[in-house]
LUMDOTOR-97384 format. One record per atom (N, C-alpha, C, CB): x, y, z. Coordinates in steps of 0.02 Angstrom, whole numbers, plus 50000, padded with zeros to 5 digits. Glycine has a CB too. Example, Ala and Ser with C-alpha at 12.3 -4.5 7.8 and 13.67 -1.06 7.14 Angstrom:
<atoms>
506604971650390506154977550390506604983550390505654977650452506424988850354506844994750357506455000250394507044997050286
</atoms>
This chain:
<atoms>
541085292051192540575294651236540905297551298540055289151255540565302951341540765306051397540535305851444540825310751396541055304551499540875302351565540265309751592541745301451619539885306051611539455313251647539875313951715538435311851669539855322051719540085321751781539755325851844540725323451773539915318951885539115320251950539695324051987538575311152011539105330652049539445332652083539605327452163539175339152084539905332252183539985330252252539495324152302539915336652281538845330652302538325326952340537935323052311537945330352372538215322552244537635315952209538235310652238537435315552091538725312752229539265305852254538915304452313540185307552272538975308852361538775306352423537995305252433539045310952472537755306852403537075304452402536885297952372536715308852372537425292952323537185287752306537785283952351537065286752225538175284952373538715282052429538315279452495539285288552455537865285052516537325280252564537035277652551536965281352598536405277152496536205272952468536485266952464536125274852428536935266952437537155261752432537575258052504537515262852374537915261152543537995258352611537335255852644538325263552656536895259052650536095256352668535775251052636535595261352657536255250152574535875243152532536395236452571536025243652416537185238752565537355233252592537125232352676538085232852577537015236752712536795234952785536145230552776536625242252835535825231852708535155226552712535295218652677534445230452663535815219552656535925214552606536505207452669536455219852520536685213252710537385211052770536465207752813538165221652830536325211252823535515208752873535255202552838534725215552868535185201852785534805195452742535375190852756534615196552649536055191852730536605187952742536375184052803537275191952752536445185352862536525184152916535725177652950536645192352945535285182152904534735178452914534845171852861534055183252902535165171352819535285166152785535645159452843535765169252721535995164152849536675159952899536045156052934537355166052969535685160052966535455155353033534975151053021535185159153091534835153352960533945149752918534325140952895533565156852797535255142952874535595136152855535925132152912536165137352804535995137352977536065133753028535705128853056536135136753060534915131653036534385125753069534275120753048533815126753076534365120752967534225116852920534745112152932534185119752856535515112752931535955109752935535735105253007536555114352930535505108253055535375105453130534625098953113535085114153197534225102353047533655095853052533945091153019532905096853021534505091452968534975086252921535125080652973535775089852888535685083353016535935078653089535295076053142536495084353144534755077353134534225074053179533995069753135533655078353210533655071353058533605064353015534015059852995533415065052966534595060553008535385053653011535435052853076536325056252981535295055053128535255051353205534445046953192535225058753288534025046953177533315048053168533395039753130533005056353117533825041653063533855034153029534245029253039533935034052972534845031653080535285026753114535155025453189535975029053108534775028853210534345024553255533835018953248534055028053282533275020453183532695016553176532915012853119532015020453167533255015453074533315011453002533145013952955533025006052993533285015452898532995017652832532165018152813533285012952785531855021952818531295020852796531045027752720530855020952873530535025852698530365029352634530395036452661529625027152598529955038552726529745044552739530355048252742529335044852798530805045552810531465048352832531675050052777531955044252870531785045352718532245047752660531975053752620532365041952610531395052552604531035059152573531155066852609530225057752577531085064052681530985070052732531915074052717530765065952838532345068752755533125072452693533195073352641533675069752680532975071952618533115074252518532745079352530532755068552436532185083352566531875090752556532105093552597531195092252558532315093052653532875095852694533565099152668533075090552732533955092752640534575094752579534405098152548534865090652533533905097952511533925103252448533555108352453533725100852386533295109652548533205115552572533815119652595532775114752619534525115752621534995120052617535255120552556535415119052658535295117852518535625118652448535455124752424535425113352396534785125752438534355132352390534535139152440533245130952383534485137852509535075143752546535595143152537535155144552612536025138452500536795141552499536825146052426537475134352498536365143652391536275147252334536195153352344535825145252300535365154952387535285163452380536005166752425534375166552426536325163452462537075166052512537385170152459537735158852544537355164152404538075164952348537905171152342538175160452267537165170952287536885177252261536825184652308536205175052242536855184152370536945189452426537585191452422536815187252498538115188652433538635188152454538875193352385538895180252470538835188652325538945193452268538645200552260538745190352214538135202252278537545208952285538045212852324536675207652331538265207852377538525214052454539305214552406538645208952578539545212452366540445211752339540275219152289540785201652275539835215952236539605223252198539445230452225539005222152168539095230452286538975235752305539625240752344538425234052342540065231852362540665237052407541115239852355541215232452469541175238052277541565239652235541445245352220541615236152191540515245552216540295253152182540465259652263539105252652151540425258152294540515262152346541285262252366540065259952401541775256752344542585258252349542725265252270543145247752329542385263052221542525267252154542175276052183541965262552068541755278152197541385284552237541845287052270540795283252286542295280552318542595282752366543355287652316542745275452424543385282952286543985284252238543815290352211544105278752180543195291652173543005298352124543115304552175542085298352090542845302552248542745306852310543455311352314542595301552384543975305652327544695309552350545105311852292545205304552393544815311652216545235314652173544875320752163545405310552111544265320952189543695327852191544195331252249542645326052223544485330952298544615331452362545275333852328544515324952418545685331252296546475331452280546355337152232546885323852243545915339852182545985345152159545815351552171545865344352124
</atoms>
């Protein structure tokens, strides 16, 4: 089978695209960060919380949905993180098609 071959400004026309996906994807990133920062910050108030008062049913329930409220943000991170790796590959390869368009 044969490579189709795109011109110029389709290169550069899906090159922003795609830089505009990772600036949204770099934006979610970031909102992740801080969404696990807080979470991580209510973790350390329910272990001050139980080593102050003592173990109780609630406290423990209340961390176990806490934890596995950051657990489930480090997850969608991963899944971002990978989105923003893919997109910089497809936009390093463009870049590549770009300067051998350029070299001939």
């Amino acid at each position: 089978m044969t490579k189709q071959v795109q011109l110029p400004t389709d290169l550069l026309h899906r090159r922003m695209t795609l830089v505009n996906e990772v600036a949204g994807l770099n934006a979610k990133a970031l909102k992740m960060t801080q969404m696990l920062a807080g979470t991580e910050m209510e973790v350390l108030r329910i272990e001050l919380e139980i080593s102050r008062e003592g173990v109780t049913g609630q406290l423990v329930r209340n961390l176990h949905e806490v934890e596995d409220s950051a657990t489930s943000i480090r997850l969608r991170q991963k899944i971002c993180e990978d989105q923003i790796a893919e997109a910089e590959e497809a936009i390093a390869e463009i870049d590549r098609l770009l300067e051998e368009r350029a070299g001939s």
